[in-house]
N, C-alpha and C positions, 0 to 999 in steps of 0.2 A: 133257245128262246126265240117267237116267233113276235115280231109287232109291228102290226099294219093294223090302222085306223078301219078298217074294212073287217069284219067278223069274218066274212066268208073267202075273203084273201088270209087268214090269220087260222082257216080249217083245213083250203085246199093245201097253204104249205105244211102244215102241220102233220096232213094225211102223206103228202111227200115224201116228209122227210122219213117218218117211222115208217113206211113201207120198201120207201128204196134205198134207204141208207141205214134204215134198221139202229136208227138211233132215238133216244127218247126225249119226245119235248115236254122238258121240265117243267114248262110255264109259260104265258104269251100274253101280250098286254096290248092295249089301246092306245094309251098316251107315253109321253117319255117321261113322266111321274111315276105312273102304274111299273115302268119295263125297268128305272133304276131300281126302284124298292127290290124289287124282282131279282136285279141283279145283287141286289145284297143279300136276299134273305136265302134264292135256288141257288146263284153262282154256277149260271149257264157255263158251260166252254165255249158258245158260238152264240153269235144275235145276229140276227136276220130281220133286218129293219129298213123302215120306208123310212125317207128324209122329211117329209110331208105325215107331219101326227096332229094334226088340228092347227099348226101354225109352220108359220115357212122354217125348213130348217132345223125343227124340233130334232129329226132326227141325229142332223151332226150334231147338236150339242147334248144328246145322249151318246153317241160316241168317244165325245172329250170326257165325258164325267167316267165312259167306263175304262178309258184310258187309266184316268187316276186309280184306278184301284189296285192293290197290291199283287189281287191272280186275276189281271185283264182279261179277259174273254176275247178270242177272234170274232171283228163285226164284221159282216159284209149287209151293204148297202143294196137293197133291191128295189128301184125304182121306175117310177113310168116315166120318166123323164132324162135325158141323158145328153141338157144342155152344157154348156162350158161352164155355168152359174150351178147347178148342181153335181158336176165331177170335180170342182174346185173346192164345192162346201166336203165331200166327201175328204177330198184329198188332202184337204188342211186339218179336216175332223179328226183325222188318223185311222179313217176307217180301212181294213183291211183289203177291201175287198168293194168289187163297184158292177151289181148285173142288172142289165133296163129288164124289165118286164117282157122285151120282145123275147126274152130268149123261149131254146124249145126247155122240155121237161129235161132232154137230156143233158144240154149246157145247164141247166141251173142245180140238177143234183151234182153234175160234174165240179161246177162252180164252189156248192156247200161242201160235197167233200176235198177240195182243193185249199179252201180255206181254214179248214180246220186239219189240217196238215200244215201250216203255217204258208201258206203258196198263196201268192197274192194272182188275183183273178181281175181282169177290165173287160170286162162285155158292154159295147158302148151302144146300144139301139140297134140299127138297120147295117150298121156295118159289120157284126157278128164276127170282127175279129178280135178275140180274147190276147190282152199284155199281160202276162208273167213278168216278174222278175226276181228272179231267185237270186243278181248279183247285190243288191242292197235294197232296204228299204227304203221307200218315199214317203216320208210321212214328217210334217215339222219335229225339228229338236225342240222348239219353245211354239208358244202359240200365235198366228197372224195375226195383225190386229184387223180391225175392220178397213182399213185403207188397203193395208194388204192383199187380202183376199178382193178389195173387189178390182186391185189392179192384176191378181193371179189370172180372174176369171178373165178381163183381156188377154193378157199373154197365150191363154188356150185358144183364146182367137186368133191368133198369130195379128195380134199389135205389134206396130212398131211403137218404139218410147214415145215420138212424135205423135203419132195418132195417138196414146192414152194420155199423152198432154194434153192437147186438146179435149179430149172426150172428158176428161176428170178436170180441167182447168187447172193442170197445175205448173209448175217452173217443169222444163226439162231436164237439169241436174235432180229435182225432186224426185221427177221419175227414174232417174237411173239409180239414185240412190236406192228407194224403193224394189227397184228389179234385182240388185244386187242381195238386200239384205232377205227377197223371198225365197232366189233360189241357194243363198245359203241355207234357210232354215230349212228347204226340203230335202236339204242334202243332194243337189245339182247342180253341176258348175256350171252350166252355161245354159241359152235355150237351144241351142242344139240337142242337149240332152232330154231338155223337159218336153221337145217336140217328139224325140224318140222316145217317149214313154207313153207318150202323151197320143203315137203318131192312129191312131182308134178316131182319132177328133178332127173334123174338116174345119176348114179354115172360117 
């Protein structure tokens, strides 16, 4: 399933995918209204979605919902944007997979068929180098709440606790609390590791 707010973004991948990967798009939608039903009624294996569907973020939380469902589909995320605030919303959405728009034709078939072989793909804009990881998955056990994710999207910026204190006004036990209980939930013990996953992202 294809779903990009763009018609002509939601043809050209469409023409993509059945020609070079000779797979059949079941259905393709505009909004994250349109792309759930979708998901309930075709029960794509793959969604290939902008994060940006008429409102910020629509797209992770078509993510989380196709999370929930009993035979999930692999998403991957294809967007024009591939700030720390957009691979953060990805990465907490549980979405599988994360390619900016720079990529070429060949990285992003590469990409689609990577992810639907369960291989997790990061194509982060101009830096063009793609994280795998096949030793575990990154993605929350339970879900961020909104404080969370927007102290994640610092850590991508490499904050230290001190600066998201300040920048968020909060106690600095707060904040390590906080950093504690995010990289438990993505299943990463330390930022050491979240920078090595992470390491596609400049500072």
């Amino acid at each position: 399933m294809i779903v990009d707010s763009h018609p002509s973004m939601r043809l050209a991948l469409s023409t993509l995918v059945e020609s070079h990967l000779r797979m059949p798009v079941v259905c393709s939608a505009a909004t994250a209204e349109e792309a759930y039903a979708a998901l309930l009624s075709q029960r794509p294996s793959i969604v290939v979605t902008e994060l940006e569907l008429g409102a910020a973020h629509e797209g992770a939380a078509l993510c989380r919902r196709a999370r929930s469902l009993p035979l999930r589909p692999r998403v991957m995320v294809f967007s024009g944007s591939s700030s720390p605030d957009q691979v953060a919303a990805a990465l907490t959405s549980g979405a599988d997979s994360f390619v900016h728009k720079s990529a070429s034709v060949t990285e992003l078939v590469d990409a689609i068929r990577q992810t639907a072989c369960g291989r997790r793909v990061w194509l982060l804009g101009d830096t063009g180098r793609r994280q795998e990881s096949d030793r575990r998955r990154i993605s929350p056990l339970t879900p961020l709440t909104e404080r969370e994710e927007q102290i994640l999207a610092l850590l991508l910026r490499r904050y230290t606790n001190d600066e998201i204190a300040r920048e968020l006004t909060l106690a600095g036990q707060t904040v390590k609390n906080h950093v504690s209980n995010i990289l438990h939930k993505v299943g990463i013990r330390n930022r050491r590791e979240l920078f090595l996953d992470q390491s596609a992202l400049s500072a």
